[in-house]
MARBAPA-415661 format. One record per residue (C-alpha): x, y, z. Coordinates in steps of 0.001 Angstrom, whole numbers, padded with zeros to 6 digits, always signed. Example, Ala and Ser with C-alpha at 12.3 -4.5 7.8 and 13.67 -1.06 7.14 Angstrom:
! residues 2
+012300-004500+007800
+013670-001060+007140
! end
This chain:
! residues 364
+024521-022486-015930
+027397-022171-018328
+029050-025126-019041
+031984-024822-021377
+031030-027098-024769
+032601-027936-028054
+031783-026552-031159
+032763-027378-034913
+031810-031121-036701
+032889-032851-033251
+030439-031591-030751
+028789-033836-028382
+024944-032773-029676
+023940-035348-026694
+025618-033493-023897
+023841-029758-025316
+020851-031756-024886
+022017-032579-021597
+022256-028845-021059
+018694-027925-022148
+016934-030961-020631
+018477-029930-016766
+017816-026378-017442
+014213-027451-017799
+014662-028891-014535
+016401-026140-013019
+013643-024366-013643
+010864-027052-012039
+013502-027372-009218
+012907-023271-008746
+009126-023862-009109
+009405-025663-005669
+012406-024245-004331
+011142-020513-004679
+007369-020757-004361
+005026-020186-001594
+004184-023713-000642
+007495-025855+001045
+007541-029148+001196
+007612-030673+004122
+006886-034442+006099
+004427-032908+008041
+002534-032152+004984
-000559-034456+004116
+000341-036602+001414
-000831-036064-002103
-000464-036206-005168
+000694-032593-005623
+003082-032972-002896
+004867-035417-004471
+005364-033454-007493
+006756-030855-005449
+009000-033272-003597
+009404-034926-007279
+010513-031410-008469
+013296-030692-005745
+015276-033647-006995
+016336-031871-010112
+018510-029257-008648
+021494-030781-007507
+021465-033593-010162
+022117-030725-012671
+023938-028730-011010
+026496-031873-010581
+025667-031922-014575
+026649-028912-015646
+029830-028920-013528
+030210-032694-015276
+030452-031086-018279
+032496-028065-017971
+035169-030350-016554
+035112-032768-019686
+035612-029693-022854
+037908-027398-019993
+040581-030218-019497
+041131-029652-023166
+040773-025881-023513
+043120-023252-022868
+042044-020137-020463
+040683-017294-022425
+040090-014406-020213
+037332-013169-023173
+035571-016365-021369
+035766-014759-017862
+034788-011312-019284
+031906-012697-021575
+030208-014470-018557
+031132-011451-015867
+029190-009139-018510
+026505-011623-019035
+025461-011730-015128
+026060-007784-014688
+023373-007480-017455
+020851-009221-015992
+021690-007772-012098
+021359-004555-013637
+018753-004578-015885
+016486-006731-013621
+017199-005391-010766
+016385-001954-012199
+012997-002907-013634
+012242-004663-009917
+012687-001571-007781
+010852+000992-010857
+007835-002176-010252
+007958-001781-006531
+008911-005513-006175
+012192-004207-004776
+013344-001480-002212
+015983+000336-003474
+018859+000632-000705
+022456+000986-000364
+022823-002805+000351
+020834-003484-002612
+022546-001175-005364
+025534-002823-004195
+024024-006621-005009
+023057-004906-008280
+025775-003590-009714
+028455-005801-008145
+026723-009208-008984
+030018-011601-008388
+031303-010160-005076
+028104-009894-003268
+027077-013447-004008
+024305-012810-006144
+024522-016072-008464
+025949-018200-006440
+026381-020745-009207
+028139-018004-010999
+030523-017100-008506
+031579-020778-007624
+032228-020993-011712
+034298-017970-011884
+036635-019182-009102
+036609-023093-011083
+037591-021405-014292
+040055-019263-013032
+041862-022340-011478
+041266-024875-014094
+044931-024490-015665
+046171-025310-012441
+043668-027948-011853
+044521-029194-015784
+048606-029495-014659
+047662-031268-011503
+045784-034206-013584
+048208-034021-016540
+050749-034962-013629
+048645-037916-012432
+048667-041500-013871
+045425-042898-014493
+045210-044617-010865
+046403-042017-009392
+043084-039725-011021
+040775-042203-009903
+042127-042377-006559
+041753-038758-006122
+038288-039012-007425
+037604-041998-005059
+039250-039809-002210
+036890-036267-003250
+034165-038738-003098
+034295-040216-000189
+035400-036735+001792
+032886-034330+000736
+029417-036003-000632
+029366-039249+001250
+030700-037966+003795
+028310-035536+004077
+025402-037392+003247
+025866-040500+005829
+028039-038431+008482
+025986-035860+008911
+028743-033532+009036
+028764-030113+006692
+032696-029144+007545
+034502-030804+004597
+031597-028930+002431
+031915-024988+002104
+028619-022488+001398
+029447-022179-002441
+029997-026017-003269
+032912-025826-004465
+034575-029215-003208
+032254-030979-004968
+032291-028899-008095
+036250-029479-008370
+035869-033420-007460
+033226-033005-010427
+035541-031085-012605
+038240-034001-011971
+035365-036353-013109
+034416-034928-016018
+038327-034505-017112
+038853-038261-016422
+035808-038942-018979
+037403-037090-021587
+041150-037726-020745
+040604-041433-020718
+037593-041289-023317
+035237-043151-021191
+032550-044684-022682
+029604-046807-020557
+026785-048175-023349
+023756-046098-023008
+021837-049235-021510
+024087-049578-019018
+024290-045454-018129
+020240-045805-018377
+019789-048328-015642
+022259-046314-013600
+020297-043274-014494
+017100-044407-013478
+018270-046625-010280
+019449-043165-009023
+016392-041553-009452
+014336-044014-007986
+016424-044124-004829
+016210-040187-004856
+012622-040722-005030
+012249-043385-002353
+013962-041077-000080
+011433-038501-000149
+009695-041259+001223
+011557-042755+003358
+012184-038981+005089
+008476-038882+006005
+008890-042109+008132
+012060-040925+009449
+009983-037626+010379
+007341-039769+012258
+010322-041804+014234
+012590-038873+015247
+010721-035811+014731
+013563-034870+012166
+011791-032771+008991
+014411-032278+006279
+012260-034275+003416
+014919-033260+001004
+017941-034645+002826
+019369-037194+000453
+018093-035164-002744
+019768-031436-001796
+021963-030056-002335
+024725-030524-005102
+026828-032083-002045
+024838-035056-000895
+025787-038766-002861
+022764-039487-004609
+022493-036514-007072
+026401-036669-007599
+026379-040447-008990
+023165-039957-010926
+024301-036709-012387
+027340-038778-013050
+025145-041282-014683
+023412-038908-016917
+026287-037620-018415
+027056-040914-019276
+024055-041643-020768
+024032-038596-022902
+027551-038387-023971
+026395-041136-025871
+023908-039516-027649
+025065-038556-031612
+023080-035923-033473
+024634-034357-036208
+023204-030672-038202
+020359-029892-036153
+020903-025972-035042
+018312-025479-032805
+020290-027596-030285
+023218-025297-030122
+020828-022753-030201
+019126-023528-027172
+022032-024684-024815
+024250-021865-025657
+021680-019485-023777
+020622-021629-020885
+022554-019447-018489
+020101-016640-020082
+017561-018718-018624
+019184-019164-015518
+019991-015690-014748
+016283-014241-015599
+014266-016601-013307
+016810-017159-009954
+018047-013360-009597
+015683-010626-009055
+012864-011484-010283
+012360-014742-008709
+010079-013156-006002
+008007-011974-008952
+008238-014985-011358
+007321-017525-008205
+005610-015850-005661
+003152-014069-007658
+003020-015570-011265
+003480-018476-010947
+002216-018686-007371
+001870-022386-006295
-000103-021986-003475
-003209-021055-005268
-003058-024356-007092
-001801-026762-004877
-005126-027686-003447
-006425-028166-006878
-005703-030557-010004
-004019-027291-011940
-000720-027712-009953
+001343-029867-012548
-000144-027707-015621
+000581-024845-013884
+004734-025699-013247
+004802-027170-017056
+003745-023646-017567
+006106-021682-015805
+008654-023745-016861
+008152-023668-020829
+007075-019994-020058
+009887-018811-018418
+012779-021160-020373
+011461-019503-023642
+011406-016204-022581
+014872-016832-020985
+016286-017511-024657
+014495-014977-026434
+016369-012320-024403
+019336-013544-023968
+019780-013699-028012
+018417-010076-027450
+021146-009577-025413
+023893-010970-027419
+022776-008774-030408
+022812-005559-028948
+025128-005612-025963
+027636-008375-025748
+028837-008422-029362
+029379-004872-029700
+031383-004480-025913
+033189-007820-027005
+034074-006815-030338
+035247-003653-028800
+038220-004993-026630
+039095-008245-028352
+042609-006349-029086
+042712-006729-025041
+041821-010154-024883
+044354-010986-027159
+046711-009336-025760
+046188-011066-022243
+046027-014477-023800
+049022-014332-025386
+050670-013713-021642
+048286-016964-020431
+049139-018846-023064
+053210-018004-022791
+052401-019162-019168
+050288-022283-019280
+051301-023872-023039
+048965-024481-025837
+046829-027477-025107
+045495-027488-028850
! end
């Protein structure tokens, strides 16, 4: 996921360790999510079911947390279309290059359908997470006027409002229609959220943000729980209900609380954190595009563990495994393909920011 950041002696060290701790997660979330064996409250219980179950939390938290924080550093940023053409290449690459080396494996059929997915990445829906950022990014001037127009009651009202409409209402309702396919209601409640924090500079002590944190995550947990009895009362199996996805309550206030708690973090000179979080996306793209199938259906293949004591290894595994790996090529990538292609047309990009910026004003 590619959440915008700051860079220079003022970055927020605690919020790129935000990034790298729920990419970790992302990753255990698509150890469940993707593998072989589903959770369900029919299943037995055990303990490898709850670390399945355990594991399926993650997903929406961080997605809420990455959205969190690209709506804290955008509120202050102007729109640079090298932004929009950095990430656009970045996903191509991977929907190219890994979707080639899955149909020359035989892990893919090559078709029309699927060339198309391959080589047009953002239109066919490919990333989702990608395409609902695109369409955030290319609206966050507008969004930035709207809340540069609003008094601080006024923001928190709307927040209130986007709050009440699209996750709680979704969650205790029942009802899906204030919610579209790609999230993104909740992502630009989220992005109004994050701009308060930083518009405002809102600060919670870390205590505080911790015993929100956890209280979240224990009621998250509970409800994995409390789903089984709810199975064995109405028949109704959706164990993951309150947990998934980004537009149920639960992971949208403890993402919420997270951020918090990490924006409070302060680390100063230690490059390996920027290091890490500015190629989490890297990570992302390798292990939930094409090779998925192949990373958690056969390599990581859960169901030949989950009747054993090797389950829990075997996910630390995959997910150390496949995060590292995820870095190592996307700094690859960055060497050899982006910086040449971006060095290329930055004549271009200036060129077209100078007409955005004539447009929109200089936030700076």
């Amino acid at each position: 996921m590619q959440a915008a950041g700051s860079v220079g002696e003022d970055r927020i060290y605690g919020l790129d360790l935000y990034k790298i701790l729920g990419m970790l997660l992302v990753v255990a979330f698509h150890f469940s999510f993707h593998g072989n064996v589903i959770v369900n409250c029919a299943q037995e219980l055990s303990f490898n079911w709850i670390v399945l179950a355990v594991a399926r939390i993650f997903g929406a938290v961080c997605n809420c947390a990455f959205m969190l924080i690209s709506g804290y550093f955008l509120y202050r940023k102007n729109f640079n279309v090298r932004t929009v053409f950095r990430l656009w290449l970045q996903v191509w690459f991977y929907s190219v290059v890994f979707g080639t080396v899955c149909v020359i494996s035989g892990t893919e059929q090559l078709t029309a359908g699927s060339l198309i997915k391959m080589v047009f990445p953002f239109t066919s829906n490919q990333y989702w997470f990608f395409s609902t950022y695109i369409v955030i990014y290319l609206i966050f001037p507008f969004l930035n006027k709207c809340i540069d127009g609003l008094s601080r009651k006024q923001h928190q009202a709307a927040i209130v409002l986007g709050l009440i409409l699209v996750p709680l209402f979704a969650t205790f309702a029942g009802e899906r229609w204030t919610i579209g396919t790609n999230s993104i209601e909740i992502f630009i409640v989220l992005y109004f959220v994050g701009a308060y924090f930083n518009k405002y500079d809102v600060c919670v002590s870390a205590g505080k943000s911790a015993v929100m944190a956890a209280s979240g995550m224990i009621l998250e947990i509970l409800s994995l729980f409390g789903m089984r009895i709810v199975y064995r009362l109405t028949g109704i199996n959706d164990v993951t209900y309150f947990v998934w996805d980004q537009n149920k309550i639960f992971p949208v206030l403890t993402g919420i609380a997270l951020f918090l708690l990490f924006k409070q973090i302060r680390v100063r000179h230690i490059r390996m954190i920027p290091f890490l979080s500015s190629s989490v996306f890297g990570v992302y793209l390798l292990h939930d595009g094409w090779a998925k199938g192949f990373l958690f259906g056969r390599l990581f293949d859960d169901s030949a563990t989950y009747d054993t004591n090797l389950l829990l290894p075997q996910m630390i595994l995959a997910v150390c495994t496949i995060f590292a790996a995820g870095i190592l090529i996307d700094k690859v990538r960055i060497r050899i393909f982006e910086r040449p292609v971006l060095k290329m047309l930055n004549p271009v990009f200036n060129k077209i920011n100078a007409v955005c910026a004539d447009v929109w004003g200089d936030r700076a």
